[in-house]
C-alpha positions in Angstrom: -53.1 -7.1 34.1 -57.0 -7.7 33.0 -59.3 -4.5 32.8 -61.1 -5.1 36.2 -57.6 -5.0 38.1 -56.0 -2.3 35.9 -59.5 -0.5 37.0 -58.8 -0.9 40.6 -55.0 -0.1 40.5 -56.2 3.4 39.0 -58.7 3.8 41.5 -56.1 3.0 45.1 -52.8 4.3 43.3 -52.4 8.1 43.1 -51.7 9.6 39.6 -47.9 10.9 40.0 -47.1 7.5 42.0 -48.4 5.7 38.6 -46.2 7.7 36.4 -43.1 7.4 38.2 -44.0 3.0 37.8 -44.2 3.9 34.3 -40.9 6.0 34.1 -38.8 3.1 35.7 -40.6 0.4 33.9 -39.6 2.0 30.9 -36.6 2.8 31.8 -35.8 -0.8 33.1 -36.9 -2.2 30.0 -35.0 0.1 27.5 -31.6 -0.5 29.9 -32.3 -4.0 29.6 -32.4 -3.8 25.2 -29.4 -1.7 25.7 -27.7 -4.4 27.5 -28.9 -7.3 25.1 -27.6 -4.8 22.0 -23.9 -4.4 23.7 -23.7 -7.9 24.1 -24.5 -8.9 20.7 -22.0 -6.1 19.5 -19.0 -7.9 21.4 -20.4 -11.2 19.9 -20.8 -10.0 16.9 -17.2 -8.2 16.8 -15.7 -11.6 17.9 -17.0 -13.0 15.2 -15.6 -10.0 12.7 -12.2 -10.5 13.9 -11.9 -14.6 12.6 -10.8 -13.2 9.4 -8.0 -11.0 8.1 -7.2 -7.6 9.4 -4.6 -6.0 7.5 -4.0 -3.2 5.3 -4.6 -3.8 1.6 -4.1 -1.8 -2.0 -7.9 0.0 -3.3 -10.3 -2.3 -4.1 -8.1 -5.5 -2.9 -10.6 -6.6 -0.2 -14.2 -8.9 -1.4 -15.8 -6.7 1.6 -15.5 -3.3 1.7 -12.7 -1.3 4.1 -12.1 2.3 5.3 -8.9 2.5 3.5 -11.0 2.7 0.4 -12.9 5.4 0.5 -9.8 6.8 1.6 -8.2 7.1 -1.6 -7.4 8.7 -4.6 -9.0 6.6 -6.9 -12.4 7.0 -5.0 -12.7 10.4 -4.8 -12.3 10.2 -8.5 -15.0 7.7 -9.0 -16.9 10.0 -7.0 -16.6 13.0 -9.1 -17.1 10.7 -12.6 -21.0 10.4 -11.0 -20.9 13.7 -9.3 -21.1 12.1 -5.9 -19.7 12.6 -2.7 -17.6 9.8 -1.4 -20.2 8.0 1.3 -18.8 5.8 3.8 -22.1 3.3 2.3 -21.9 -0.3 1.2 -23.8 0.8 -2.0 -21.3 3.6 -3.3 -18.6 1.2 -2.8 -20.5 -1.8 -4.7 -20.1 0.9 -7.3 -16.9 1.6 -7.3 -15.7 -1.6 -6.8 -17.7 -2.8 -10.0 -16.2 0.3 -12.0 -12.5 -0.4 -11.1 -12.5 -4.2 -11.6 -14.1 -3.5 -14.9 -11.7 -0.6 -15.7 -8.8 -2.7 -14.3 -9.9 -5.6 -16.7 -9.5 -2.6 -19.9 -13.2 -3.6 -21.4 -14.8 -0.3 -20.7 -13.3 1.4 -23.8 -15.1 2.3 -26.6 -17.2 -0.3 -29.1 -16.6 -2.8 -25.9 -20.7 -4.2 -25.0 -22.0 -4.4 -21.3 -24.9 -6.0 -19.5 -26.2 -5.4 -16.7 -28.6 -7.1 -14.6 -31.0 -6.1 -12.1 -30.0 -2.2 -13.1 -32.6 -0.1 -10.8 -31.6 3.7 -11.4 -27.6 2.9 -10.5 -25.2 5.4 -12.8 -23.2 3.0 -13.9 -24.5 2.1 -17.8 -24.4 6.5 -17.9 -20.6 6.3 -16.8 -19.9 3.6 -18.7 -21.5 4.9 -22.2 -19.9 8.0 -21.5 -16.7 6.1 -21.9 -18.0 4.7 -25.4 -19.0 1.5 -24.1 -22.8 -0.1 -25.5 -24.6 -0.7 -22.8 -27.5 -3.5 -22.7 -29.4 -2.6 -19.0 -31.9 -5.2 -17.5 -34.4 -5.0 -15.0 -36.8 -7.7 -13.9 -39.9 -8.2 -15.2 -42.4 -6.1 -13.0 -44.1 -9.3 -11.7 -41.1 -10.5 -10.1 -39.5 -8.0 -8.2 -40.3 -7.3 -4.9 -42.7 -4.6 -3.2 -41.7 -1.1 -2.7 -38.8 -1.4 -5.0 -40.0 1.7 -7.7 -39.9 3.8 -4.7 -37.0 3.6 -3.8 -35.1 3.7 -6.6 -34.0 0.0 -6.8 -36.1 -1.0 -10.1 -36.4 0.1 -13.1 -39.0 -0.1 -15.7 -37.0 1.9 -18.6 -34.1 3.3 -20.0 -34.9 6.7 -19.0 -34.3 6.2 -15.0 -30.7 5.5 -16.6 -30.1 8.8 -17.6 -28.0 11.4 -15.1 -27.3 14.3 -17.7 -24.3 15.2 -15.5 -22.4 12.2 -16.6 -23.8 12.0 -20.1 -25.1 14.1 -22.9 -28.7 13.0 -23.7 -27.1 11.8 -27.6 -24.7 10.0 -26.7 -26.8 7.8 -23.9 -29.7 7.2 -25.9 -27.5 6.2 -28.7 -25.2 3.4 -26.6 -27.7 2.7 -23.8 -30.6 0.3 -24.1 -32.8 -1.6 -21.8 -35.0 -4.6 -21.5 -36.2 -6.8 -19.1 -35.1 -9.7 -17.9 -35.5 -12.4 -15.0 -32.3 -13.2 -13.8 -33.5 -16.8 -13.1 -33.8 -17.1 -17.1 -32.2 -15.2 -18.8 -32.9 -15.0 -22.4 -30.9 -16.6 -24.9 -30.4 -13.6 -27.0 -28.1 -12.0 -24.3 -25.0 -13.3 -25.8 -21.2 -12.0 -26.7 -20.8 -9.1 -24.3 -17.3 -8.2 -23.3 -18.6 -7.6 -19.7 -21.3 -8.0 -17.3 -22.8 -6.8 -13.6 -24.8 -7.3 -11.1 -25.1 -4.8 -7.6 -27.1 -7.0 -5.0 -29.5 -8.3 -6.8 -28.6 -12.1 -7.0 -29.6 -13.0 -3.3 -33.2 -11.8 -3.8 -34.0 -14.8 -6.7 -35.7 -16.8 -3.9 -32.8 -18.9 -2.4 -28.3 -19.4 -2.3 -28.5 -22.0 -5.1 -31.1 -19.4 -7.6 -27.9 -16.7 -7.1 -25.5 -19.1 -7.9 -27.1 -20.5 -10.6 -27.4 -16.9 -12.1 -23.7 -16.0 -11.6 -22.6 -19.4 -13.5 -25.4 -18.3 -16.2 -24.4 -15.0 -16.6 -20.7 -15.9 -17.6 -22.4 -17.8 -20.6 -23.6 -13.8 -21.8 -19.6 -13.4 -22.1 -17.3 -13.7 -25.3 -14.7 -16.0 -24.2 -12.2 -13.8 -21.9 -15.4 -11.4 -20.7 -15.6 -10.0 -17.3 -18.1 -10.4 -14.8 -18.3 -8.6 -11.4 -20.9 -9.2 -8.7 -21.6 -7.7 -5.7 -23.9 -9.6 -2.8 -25.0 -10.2 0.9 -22.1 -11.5 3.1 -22.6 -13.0 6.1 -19.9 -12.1 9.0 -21.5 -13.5 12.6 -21.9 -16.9 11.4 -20.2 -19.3 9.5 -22.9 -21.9 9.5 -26.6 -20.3 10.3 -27.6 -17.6 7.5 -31.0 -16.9 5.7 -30.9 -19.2 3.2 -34.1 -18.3 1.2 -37.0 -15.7 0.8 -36.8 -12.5 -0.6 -33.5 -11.5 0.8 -30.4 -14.4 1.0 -27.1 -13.8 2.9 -24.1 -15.6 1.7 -21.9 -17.3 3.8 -17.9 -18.0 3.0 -18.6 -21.8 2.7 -21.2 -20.7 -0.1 -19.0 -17.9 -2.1 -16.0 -20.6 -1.8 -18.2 -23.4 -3.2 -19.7 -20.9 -6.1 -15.9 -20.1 -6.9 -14.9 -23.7 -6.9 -17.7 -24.5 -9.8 -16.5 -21.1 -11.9 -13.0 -22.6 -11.5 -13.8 -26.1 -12.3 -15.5 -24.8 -15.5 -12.5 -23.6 -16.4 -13.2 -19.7 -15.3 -10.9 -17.4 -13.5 -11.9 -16.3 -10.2 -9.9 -12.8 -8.5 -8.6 -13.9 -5.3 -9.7 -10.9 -2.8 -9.5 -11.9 1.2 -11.9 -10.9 3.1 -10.3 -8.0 4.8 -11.6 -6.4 8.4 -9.8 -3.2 8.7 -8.1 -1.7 12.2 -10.6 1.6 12.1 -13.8 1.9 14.4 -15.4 2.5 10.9 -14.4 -1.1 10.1 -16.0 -2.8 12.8 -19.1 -0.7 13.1 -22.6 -1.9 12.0 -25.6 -0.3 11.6 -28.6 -1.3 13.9 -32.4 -0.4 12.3 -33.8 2.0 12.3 -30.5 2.3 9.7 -28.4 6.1 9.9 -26.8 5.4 6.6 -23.3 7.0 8.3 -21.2 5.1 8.2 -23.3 2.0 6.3 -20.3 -0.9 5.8 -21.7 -3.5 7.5 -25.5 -3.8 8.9 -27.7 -6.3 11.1 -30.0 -8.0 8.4 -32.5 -10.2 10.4 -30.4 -12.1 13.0 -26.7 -11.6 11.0 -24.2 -8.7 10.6 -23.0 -8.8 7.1 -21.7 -6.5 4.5 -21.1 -6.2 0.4 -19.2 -9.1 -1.0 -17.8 -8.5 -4.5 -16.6 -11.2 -7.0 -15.0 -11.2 -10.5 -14.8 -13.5 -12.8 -13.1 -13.9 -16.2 -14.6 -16.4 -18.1 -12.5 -19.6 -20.1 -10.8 -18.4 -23.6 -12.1 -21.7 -24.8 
């Protein structure tokens, strides 16, 4: 409606007769978003329920399930941070990272780690606290993207490493060190660690081959029999449409399947962890923006649902 006739229309049409248009407009229009969000939920759902749905041991899943932060073994992570157990994608990336490497035995004393694209995450604190020597990376501040420092997901030193309830101030400056590094070249000197990480970080190096690239690369920072685990963006509506590059990438299975085949063909050892959809409502709930955080398992990122996908790798003894 132009000025002139929005004019006249205020002019012929009493006030409360123009507020109740307004009311059902509005109305009409926010029943008709509902209905287009409870159709792409069932969509959506459908799609969830095209891969396995049954119960598995802690940290047995690629994705993360209810059952998990249902157990034992979290709440003790939990407490080795001095965390609550959070029904959140990001806390579990963490504690799936922390068991894998604990179930691997390389976070003992003496035993080196490197981590990649760090931000202010506890994990080198926890894991000097066990003895480890920790090497922590961040991108250079160039690269990374906007808004980042603010939210905790970048880091421009070692001190943003330090949580004084996990670790005494001697003990992390002496094992912990950081530098950068740009995960789409990494420096030559970052060599012979027993283990490496990364928490969703690889699908924001500009496109699906940059992440895989770095995931191949970062297994050449291993002595032979290291660990690697790495956490990323999974896609669960499609198996075919995804965002394939910009600042945020989500992985689809065909892509994790064909990174694993090139770790394997080099002669690596890839965990096999299904990609488990669990029976609970938690399971098959994703968060809409603006995000609640509660429960955060799986979210809508641009067009796609998708969730944490974790991956180890040991590398070749040879």
């Amino acid at each position: 409606m132009n000025a002139k006739l929005r004019s006249v229309a205020r002019a012929i049409i009493p006030q409360p007769i123009r507020g109740f248009v307004r009311t059902c407009v509005g109305s009409g229009q926010a029943l008709a978003r509902q209905v287009r969000q409870a159709r792409q939920r069932r969509q959506w759902q459908s799609a969830l329920m095209k891969f396995v749905a049954a119960p598995t041991p802690y940290m047995r899943s690629a994705i993360p399930v209810t059952a998990d932060f249902e157990s034992e073994e979290i709440s003790a992570f939990a407490k080795s941070i001095g965390h609550t157990v959070a029904l959140h994608r990001k806390f579990w990336e963490w504690a799936f990272i922390a068991h894998h490497l604990e179930r691997a035995g390389v976070l003992a004393p003496q035993r080196r780690g490197l981590a990649f694209g760090v931000g202010s995450e506890p994990l080198p604190a926890l894991f000097a606290s066990r003895g480890c020597e920790i090497v922590a990376t961040d991108g250079p501040s160039d690269v990374v993207t906007p808004g980042w420092q603010a939210t905790g997901q970048y880091a421009a030193d070692k001190e943003q490493l330090y949580h004084g309830h996990i670790i005494d101030r001697g003990t992390f400056d002496r094992l912990v060190s950081f530098e950068t590094c740009d995960m789409n070249a990494i420096p030559a000197h970052l060599r012979n660690f027993d283990f490496c990480w990364s928490a969703c970080s690889l699908e924001h190096l500009g496109n699906l081959e940059a992440g895989m690239e770095f995931v191949v690369n970062s297994i050449k920072c291993l002595k032979p029999g290291g660990v690697a685990v790495h956490t990323t963006e999974f896609n669960l509506s499609s198996p075919t449409n995804t965002l394939t590059e910009g600042p945020t990438c989500i992985y689809r299975k065909r892509d994790v399947e064909a990174l694993k085949a090139r770790l394997t063909t080099a002669g690596h050892d890839v965990l096999p962890l299904p990609i488990v959809i669990g029976p609970t409502p938690t399971d098959t709930h994703f968060d809409l923006p603006p995000f609640k955080h509660d429960p955060h398992l799986k979210l809508r990122l641009s067009d796609y649902i998708c969730t944490s996908y974790g991956l180890v790798v040991r590398k070749a003894l040879d």
